[in-house]
Biopython code that builds the backbone (N, CA, C, O; Angstrom):
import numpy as np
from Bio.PDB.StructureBuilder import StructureBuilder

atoms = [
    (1, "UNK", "N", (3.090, -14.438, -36.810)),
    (1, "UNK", "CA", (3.566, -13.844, -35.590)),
    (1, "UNK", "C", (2.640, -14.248, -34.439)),
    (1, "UNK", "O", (1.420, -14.193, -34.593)),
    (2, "UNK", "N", (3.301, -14.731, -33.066)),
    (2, "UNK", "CA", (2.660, -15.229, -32.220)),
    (2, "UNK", "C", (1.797, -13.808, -31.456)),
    (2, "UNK", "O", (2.255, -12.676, -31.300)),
    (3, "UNK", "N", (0.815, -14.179, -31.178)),
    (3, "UNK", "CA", (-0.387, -13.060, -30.181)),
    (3, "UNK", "C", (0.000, -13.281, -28.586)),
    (3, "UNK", "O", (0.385, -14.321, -28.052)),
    (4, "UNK", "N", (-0.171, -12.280, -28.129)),
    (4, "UNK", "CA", (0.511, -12.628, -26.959)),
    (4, "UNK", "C", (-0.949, -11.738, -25.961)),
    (4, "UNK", "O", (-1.275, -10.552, -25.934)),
    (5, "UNK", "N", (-1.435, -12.765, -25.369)),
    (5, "UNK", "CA", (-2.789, -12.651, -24.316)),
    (5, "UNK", "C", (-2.481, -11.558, -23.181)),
    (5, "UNK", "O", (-1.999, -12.070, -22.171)),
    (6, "UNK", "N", (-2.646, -10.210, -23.125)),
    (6, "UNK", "CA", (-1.623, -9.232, -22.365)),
    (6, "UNK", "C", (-2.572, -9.372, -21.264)),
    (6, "UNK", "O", (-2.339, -8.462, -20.468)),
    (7, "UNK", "N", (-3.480, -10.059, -20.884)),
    (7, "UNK", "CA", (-4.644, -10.459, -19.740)),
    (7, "UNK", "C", (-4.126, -11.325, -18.868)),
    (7, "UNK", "O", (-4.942, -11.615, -17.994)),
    (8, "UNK", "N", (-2.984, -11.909, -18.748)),
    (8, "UNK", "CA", (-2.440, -12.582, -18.090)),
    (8, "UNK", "C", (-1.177, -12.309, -17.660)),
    (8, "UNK", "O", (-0.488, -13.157, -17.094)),
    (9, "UNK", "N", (-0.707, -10.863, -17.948)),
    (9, "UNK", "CA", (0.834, -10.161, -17.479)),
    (9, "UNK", "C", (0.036, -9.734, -16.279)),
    (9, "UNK", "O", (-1.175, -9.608, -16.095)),
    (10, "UNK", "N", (1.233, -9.525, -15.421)),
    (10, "UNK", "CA", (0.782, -8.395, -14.483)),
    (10, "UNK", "C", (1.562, -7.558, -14.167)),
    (10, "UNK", "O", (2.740, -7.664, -13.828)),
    (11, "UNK", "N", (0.255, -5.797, -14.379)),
    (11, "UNK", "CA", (1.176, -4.790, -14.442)),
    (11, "UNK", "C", (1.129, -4.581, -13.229)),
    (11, "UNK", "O", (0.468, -5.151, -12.360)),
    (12, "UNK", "N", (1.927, -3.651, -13.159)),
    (12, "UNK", "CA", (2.598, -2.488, -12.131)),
    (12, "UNK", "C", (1.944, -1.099, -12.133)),
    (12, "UNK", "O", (2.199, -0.526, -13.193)),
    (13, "UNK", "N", (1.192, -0.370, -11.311)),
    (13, "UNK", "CA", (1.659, 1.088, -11.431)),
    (13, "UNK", "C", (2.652, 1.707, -11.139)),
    (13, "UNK", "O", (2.951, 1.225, -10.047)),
    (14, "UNK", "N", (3.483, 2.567, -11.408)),
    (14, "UNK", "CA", (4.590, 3.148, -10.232)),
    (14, "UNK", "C", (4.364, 4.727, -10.186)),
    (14, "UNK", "O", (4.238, 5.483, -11.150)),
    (15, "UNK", "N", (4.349, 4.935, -9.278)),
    (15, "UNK", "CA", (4.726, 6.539, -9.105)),
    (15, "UNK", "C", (5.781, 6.906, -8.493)),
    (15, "UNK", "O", (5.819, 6.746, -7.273)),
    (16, "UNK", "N", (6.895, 7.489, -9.181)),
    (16, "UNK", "CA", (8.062, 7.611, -9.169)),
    (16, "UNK", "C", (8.286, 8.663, -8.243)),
    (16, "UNK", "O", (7.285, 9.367, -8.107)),
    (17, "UNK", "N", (9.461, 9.077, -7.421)),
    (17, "UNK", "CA", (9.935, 9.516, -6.374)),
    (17, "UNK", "C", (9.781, 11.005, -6.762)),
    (17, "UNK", "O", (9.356, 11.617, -5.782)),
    (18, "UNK", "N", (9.964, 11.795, -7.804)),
    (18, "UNK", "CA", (9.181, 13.002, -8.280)),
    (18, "UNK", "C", (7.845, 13.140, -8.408)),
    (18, "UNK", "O", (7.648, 14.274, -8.846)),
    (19, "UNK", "N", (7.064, 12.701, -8.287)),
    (19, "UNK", "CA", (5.788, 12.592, -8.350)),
    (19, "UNK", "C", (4.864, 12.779, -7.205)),
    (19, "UNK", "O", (4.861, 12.042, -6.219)),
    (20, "UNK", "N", (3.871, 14.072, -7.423)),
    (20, "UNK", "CA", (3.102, 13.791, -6.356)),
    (20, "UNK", "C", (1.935, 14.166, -6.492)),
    (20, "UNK", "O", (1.701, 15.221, -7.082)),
    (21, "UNK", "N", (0.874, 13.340, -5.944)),
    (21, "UNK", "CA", (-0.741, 13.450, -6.614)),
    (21, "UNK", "C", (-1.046, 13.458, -5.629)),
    (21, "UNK", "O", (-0.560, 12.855, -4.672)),
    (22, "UNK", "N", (-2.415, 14.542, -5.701)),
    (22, "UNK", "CA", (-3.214, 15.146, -5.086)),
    (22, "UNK", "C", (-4.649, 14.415, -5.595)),
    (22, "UNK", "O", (-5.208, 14.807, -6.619)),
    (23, "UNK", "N", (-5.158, 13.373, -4.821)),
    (23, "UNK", "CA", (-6.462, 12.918, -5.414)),
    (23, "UNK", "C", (-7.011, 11.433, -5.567)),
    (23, "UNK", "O", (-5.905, 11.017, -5.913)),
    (24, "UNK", "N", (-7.753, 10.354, -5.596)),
    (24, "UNK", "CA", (-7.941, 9.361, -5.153)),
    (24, "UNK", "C", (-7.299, 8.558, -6.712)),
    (24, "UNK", "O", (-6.877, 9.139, -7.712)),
    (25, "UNK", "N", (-7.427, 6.891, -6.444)),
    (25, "UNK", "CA", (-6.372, 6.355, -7.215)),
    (25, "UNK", "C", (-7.450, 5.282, -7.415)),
    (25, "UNK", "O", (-8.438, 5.723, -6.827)),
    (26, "UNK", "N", (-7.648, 4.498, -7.771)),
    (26, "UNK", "CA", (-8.766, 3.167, -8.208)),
    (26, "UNK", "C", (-7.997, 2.506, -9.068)),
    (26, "UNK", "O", (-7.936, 3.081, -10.155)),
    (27, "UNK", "N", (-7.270, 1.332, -8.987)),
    (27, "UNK", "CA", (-6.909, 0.016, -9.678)),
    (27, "UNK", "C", (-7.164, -1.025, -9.952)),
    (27, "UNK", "O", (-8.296, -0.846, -9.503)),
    (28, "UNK", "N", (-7.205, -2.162, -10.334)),
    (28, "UNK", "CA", (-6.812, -3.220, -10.051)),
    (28, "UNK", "C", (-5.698, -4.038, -10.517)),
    (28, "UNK", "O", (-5.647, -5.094, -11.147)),
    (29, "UNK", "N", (-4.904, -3.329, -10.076)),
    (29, "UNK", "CA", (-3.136, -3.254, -10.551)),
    (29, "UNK", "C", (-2.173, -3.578, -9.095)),
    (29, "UNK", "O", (-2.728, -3.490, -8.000)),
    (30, "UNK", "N", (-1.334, -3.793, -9.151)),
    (30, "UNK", "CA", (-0.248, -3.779, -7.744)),
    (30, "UNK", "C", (-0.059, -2.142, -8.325)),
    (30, "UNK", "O", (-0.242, -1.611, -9.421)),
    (31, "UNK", "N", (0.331, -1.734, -7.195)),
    (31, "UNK", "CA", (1.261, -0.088, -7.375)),
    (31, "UNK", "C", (2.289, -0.220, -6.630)),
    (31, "UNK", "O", (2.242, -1.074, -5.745)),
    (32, "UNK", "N", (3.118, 0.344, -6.747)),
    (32, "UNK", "CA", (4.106, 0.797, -6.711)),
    (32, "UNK", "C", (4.500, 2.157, -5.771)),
    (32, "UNK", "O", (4.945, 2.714, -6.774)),
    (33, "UNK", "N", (4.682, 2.997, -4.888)),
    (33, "UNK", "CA", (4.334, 4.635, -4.731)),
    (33, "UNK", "C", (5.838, 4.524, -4.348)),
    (33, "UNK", "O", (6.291, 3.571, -3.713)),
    (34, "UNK", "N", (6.455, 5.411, -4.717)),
    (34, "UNK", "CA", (7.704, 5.917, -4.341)),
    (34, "UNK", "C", (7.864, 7.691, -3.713)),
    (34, "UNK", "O", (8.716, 8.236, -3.010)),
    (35, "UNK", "N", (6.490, 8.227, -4.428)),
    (35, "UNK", "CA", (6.907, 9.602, -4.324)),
    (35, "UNK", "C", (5.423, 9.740, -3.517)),
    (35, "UNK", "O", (5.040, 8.819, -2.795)),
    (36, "UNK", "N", (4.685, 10.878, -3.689)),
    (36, "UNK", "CA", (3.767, 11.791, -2.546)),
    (36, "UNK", "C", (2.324, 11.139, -2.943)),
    (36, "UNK", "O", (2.033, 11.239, -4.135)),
    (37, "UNK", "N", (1.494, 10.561, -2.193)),
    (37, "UNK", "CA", (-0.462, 10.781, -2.502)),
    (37, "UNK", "C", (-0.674, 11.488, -1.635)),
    (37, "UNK", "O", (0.198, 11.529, -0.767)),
    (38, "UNK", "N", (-1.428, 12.025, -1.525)),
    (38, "UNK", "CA", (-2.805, 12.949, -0.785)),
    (38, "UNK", "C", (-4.096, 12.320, -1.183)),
    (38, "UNK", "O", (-4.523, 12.659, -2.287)),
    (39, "UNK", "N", (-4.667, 11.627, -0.621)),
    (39, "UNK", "CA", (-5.886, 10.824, -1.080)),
    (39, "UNK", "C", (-6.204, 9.685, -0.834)),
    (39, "UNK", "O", (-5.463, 9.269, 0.057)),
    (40, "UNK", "N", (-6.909, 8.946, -1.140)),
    (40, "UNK", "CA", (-7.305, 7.468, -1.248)),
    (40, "UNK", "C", (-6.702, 6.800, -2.379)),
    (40, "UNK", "O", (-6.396, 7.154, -3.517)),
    (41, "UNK", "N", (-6.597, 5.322, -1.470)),
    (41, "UNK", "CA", (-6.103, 4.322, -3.032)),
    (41, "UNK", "C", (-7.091, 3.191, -2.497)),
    (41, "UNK", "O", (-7.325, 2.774, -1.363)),
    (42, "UNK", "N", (-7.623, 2.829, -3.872)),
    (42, "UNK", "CA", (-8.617, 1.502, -3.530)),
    (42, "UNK", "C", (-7.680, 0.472, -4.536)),
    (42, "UNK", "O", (-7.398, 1.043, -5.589)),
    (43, "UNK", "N", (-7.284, -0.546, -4.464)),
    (43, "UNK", "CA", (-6.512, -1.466, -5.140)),
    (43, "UNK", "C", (-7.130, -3.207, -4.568)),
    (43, "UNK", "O", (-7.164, -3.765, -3.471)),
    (44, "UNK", "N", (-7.553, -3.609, -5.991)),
    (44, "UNK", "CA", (-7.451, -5.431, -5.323)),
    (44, "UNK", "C", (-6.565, -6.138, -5.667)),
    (44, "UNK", "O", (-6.583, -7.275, -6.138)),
    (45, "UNK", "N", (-5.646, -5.370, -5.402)),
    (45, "UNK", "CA", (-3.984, -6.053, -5.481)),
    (45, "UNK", "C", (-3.000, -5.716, -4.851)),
    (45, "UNK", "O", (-3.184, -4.533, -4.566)),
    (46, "UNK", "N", (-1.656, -6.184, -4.289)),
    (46, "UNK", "CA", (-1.210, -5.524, -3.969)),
    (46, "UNK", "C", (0.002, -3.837, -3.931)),
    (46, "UNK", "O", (0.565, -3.191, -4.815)),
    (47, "UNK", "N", (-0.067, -3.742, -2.685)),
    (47, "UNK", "CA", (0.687, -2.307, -2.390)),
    (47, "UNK", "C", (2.082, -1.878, -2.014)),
    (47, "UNK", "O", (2.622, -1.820, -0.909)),
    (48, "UNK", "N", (2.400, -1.674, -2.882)),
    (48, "UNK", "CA", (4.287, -1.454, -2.380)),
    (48, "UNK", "C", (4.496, 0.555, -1.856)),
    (48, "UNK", "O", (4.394, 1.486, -2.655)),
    (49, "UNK", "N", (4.765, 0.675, -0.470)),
    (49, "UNK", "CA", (5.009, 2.232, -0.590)),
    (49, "UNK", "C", (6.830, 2.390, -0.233)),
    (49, "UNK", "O", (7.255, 2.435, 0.921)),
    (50, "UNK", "N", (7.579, 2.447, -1.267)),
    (50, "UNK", "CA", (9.183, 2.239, -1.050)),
    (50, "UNK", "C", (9.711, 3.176, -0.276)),
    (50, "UNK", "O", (8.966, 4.155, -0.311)),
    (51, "UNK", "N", (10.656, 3.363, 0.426)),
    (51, "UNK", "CA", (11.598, 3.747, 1.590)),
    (51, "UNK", "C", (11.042, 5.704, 1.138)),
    (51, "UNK", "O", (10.241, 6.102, 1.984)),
    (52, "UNK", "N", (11.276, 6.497, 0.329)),
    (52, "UNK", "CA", (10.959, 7.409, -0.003)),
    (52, "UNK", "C", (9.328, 7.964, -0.398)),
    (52, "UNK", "O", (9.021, 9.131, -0.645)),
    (53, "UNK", "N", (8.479, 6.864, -0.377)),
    (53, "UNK", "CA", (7.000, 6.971, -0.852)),
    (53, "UNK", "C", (6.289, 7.365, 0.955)),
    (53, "UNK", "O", (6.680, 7.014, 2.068)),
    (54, "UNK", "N", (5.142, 8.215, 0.510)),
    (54, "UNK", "CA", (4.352, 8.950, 1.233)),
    (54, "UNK", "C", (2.904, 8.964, 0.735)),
    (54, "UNK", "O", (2.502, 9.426, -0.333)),
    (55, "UNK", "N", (1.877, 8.110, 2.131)),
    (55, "UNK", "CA", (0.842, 8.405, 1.586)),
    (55, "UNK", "C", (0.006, 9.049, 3.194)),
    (55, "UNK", "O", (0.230, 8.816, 4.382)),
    (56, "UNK", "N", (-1.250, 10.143, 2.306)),
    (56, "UNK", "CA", (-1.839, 10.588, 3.531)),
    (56, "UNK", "C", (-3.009, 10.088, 3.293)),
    (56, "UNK", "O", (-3.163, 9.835, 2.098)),
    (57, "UNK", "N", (-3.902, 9.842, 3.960)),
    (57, "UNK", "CA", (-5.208, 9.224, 3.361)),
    (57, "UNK", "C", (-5.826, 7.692, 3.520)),
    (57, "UNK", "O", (-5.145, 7.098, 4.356)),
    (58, "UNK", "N", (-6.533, 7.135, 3.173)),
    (58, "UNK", "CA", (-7.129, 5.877, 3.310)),
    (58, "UNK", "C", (-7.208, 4.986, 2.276)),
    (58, "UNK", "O", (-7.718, 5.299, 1.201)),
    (59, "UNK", "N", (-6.709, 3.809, 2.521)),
    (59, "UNK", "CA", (-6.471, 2.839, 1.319)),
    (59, "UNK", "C", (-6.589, 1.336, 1.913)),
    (59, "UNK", "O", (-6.206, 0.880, 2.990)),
    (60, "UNK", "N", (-7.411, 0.595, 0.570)),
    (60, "UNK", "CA", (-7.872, -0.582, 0.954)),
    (60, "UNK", "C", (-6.974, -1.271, -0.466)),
    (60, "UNK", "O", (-6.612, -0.703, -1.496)),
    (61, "UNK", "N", (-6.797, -2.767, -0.009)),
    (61, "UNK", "CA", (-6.015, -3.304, -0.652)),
    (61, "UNK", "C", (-5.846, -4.835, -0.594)),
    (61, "UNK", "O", (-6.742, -5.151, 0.189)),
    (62, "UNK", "N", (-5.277, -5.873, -0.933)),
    (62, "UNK", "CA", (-5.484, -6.981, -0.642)),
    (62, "UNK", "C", (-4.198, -7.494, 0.128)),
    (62, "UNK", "O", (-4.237, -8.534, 0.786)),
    (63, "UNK", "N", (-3.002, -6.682, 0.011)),
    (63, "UNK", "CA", (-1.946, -6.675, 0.769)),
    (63, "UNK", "C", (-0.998, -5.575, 0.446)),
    (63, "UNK", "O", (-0.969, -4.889, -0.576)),
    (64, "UNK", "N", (-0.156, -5.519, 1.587)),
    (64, "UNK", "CA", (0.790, -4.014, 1.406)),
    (64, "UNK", "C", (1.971, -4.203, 2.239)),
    (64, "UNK", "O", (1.900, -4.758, 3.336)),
    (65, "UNK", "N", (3.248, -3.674, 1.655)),
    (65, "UNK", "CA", (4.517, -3.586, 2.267)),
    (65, "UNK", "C", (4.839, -2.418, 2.397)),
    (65, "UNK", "O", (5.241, -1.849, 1.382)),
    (66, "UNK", "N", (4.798, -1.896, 3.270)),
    (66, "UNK", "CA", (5.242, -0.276, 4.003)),
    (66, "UNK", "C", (6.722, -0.126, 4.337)),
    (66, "UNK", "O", (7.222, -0.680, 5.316)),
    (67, "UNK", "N", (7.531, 0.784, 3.333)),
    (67, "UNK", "CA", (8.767, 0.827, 3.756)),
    (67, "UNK", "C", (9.018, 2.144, 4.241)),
    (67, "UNK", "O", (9.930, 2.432, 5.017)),
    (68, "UNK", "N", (7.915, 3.188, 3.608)),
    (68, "UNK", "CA", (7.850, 5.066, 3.841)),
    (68, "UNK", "C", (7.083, 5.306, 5.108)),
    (68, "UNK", "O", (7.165, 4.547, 6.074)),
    (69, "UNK", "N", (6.322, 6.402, 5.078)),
    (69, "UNK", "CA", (5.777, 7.067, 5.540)),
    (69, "UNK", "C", (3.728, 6.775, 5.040)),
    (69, "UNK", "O", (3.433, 6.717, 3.846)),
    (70, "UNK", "N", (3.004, 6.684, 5.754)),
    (70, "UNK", "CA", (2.224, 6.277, 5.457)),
    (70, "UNK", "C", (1.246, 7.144, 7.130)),
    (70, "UNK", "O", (1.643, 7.094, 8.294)),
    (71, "UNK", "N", (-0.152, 7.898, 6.554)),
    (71, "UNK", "CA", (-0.844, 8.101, 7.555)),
    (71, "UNK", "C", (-2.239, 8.205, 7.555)),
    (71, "UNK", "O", (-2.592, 9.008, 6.692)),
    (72, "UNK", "N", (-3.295, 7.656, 8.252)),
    (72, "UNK", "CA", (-4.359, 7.657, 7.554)),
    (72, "UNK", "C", (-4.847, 6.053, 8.196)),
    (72, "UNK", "O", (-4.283, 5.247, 8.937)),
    (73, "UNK", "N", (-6.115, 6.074, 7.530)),
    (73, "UNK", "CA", (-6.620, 4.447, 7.710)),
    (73, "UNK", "C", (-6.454, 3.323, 6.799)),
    (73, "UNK", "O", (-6.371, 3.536, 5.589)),
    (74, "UNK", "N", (-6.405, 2.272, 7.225)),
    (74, "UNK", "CA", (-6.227, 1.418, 5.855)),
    (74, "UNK", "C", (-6.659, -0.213, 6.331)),
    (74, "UNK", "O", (-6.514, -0.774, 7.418)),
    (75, "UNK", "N", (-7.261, -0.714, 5.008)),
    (75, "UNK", "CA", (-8.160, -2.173, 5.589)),
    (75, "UNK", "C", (-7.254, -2.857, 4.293)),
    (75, "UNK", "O", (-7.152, -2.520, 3.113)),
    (76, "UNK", "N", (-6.589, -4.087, 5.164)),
    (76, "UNK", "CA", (-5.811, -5.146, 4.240)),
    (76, "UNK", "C", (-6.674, -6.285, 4.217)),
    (76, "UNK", "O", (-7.209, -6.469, 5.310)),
    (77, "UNK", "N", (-6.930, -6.963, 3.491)),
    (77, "UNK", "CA", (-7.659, -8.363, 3.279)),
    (77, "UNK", "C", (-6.925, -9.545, 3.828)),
    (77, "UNK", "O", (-7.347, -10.528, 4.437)),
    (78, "UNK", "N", (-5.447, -9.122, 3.377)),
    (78, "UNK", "CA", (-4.198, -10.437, 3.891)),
    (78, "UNK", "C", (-3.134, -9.678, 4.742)),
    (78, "UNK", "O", (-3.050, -9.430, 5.944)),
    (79, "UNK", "N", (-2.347, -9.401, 3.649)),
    (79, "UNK", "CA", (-0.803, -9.521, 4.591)),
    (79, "UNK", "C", (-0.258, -7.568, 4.516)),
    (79, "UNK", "O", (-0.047, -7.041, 3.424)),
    (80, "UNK", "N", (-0.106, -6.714, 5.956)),
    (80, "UNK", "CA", (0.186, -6.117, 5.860)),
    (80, "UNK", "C", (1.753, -6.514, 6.401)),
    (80, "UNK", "O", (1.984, -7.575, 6.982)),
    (81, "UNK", "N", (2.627, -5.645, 6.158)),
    (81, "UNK", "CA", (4.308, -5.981, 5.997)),
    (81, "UNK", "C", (4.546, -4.473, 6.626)),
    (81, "UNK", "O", (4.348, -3.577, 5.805)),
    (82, "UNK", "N", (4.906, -4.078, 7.842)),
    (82, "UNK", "CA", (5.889, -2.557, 8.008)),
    (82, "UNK", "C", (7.348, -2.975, 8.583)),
    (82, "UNK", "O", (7.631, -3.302, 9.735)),
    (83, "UNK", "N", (8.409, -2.842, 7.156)),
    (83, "UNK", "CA", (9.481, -2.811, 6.900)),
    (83, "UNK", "C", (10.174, -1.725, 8.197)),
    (83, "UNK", "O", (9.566, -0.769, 8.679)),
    (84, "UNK", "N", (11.484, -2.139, 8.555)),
    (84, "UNK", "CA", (12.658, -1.484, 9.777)),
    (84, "UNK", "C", (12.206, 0.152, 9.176)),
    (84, "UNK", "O", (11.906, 0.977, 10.038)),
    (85, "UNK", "N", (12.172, 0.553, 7.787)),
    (85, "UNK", "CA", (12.163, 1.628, 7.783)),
    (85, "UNK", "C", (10.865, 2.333, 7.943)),
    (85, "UNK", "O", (10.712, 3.536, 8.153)),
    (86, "UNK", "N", (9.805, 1.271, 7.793)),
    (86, "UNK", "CA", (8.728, 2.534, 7.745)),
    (86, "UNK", "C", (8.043, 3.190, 9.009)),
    (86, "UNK", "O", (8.247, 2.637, 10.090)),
    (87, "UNK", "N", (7.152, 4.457, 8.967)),
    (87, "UNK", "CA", (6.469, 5.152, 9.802)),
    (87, "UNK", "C", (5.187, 5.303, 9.509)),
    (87, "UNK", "O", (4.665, 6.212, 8.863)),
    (88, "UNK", "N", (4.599, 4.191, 10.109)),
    (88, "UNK", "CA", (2.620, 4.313, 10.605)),
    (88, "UNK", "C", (2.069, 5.393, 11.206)),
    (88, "UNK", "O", (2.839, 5.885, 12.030)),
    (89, "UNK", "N", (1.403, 5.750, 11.143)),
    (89, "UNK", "CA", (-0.024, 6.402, 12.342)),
    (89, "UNK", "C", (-0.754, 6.298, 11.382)),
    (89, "UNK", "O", (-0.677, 6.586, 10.187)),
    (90, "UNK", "N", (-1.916, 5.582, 12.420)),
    (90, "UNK", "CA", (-3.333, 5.640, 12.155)),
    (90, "UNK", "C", (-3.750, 4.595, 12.412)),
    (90, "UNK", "O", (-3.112, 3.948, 13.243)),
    (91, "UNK", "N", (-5.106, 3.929, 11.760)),
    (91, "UNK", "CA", (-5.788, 3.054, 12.316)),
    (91, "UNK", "C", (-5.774, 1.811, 11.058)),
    (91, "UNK", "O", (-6.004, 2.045, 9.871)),
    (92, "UNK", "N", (-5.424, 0.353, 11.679)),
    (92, "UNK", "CA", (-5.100, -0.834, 10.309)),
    (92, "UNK", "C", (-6.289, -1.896, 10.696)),
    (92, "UNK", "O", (-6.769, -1.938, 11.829)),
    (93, "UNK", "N", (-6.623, -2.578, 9.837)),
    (93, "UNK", "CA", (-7.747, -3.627, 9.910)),
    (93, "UNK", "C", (-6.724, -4.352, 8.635)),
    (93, "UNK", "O", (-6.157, -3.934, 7.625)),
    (94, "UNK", "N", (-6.837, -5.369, 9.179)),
    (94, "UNK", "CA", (-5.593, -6.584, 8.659)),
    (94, "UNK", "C", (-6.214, -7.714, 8.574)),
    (94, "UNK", "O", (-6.991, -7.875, 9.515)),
    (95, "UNK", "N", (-6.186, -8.610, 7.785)),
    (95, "UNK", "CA", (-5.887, -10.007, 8.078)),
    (95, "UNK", "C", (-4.594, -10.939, 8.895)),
    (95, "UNK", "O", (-4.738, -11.883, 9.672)),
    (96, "UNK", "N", (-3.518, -10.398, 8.483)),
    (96, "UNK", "CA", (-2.118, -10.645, 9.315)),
    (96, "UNK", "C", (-1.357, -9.519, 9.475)),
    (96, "UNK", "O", (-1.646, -8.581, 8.732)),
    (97, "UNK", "N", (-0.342, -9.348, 10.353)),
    (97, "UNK", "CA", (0.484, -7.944, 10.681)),
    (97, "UNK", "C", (2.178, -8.871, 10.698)),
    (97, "UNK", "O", (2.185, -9.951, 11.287)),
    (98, "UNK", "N", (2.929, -8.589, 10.327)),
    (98, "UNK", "CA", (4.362, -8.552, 10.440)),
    (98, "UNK", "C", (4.982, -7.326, 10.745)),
    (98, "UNK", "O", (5.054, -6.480, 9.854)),
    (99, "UNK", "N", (5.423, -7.104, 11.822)),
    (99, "UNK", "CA", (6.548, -5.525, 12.131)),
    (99, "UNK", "C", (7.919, -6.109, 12.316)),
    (99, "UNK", "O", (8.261, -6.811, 13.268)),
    (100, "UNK", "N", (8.881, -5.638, 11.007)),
    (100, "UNK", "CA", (10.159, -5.603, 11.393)),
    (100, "UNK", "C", (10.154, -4.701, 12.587)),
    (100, "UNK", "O", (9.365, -3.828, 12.949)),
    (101, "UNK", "N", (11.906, -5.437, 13.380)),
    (101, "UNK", "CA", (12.325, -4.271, 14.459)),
    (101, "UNK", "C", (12.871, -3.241, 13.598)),
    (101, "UNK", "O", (13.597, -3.424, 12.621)),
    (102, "UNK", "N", (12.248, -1.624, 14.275)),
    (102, "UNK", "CA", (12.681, -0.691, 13.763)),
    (102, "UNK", "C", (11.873, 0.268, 13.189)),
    (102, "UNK", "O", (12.114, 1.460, 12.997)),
    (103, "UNK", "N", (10.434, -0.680, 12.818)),
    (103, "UNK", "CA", (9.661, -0.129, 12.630)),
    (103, "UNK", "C", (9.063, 1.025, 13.395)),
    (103, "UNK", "O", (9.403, 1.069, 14.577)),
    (104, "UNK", "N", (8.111, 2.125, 12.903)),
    (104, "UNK", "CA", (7.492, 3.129, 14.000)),
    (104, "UNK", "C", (6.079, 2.923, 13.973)),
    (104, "UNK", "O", (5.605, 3.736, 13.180)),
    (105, "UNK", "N", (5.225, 2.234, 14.459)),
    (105, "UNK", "CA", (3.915, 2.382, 14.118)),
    (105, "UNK", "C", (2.618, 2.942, 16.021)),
    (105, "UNK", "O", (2.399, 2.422, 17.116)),
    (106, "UNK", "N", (2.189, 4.214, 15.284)),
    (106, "UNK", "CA", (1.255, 4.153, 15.967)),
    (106, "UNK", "C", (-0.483, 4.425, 16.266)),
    (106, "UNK", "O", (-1.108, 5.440, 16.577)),
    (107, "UNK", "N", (-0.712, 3.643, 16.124)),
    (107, "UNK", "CA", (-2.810, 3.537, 16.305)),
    (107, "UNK", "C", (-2.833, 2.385, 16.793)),
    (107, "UNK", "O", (-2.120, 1.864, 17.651)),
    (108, "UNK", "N", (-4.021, 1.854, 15.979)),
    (108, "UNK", "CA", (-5.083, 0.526, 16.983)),
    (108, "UNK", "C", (-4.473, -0.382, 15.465)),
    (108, "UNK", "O", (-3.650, -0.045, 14.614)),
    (109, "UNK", "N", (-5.215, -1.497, 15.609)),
    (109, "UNK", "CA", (-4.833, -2.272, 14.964)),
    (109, "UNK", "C", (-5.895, -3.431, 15.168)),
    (109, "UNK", "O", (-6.311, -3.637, 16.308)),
    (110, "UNK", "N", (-6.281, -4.082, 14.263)),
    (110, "UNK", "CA", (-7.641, -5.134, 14.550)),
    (110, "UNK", "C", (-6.991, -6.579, 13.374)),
    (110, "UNK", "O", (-6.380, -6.256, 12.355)),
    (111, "UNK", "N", (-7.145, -7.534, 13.584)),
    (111, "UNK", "CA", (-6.180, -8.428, 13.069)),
    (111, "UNK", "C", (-7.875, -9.164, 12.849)),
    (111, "UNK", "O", (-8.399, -9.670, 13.841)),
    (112, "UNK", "N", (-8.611, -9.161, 11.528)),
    (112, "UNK", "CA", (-9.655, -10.627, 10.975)),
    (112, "UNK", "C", (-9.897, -10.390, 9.826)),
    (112, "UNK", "O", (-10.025, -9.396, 9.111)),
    (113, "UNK", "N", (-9.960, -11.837, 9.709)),
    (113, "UNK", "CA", (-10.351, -11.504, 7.888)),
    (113, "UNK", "C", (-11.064, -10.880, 7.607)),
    (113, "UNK", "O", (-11.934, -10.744, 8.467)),
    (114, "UNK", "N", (-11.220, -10.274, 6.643)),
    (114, "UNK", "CA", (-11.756, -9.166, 6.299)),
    (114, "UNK", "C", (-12.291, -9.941, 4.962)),
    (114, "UNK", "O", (-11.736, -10.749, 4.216)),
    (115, "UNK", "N", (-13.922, -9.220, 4.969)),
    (115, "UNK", "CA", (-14.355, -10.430, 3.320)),
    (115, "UNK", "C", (-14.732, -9.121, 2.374)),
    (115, "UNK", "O", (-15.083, -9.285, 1.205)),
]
sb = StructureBuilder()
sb.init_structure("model")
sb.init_model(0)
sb.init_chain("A")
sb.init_seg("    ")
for serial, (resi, resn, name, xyz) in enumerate(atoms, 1):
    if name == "N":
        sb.init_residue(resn, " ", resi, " ")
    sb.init_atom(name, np.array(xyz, "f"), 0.0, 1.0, " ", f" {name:<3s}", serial, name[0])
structure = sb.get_structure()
């Protein structure tokens, strides 16, 4: 039977649209958030927060697509993404910014690589 090297998949976290945590998160996974954080997420991968996902708090990451609600600070290494649907406040340190129209975002915003 063949062995299969599971060091070279890449997972997912998800936190599903019932779900809601109260408390900081540490990965090095992509996540997923569909449903509630209260807290910090530190991730060196990237961040998906889907049309229904909510985060309050501060999170660093290597890139992120914002489709929810999102408030708090947050430092991207590369590519932050806020999708027609999502809603910003707070303060972003980016490497690059893309805003669909439709988007709501409001703070400061600082656009350099970040090492």
């Amino acid at each position: 039977m063949a062995k299969i090297d599971d060091s070279s998949l890449n997972s997912v976290n998800l936190i599903s649209k019932t779900t809601k945590i109260v408390g900081n998160i540490d990965t090095d996974s992509d996540i997923r958030i569909d449903g509630e954080l209260k807290g910090n997420l530190n991730t060196t991968s990237r961040l998906i927060v889907g049309p229904s996902g909510t985060i309050t708090g501060e999170f660093n990451c290597k890139s992120a697509e914002i489709e929810g609600h999102v408030e708090g600070k947050i430092k991207i290494t590369e590519l932050l993404c806020l999708k027609s649907t999502s809603n910003f406040i707070g303060d972003v340190v980016t490497g690059q910014l893309m805003i669909e129209a439709g988007a709501n975002f409001s703070g400061n915003c600082t656009m350099n690589k970040i090492k």
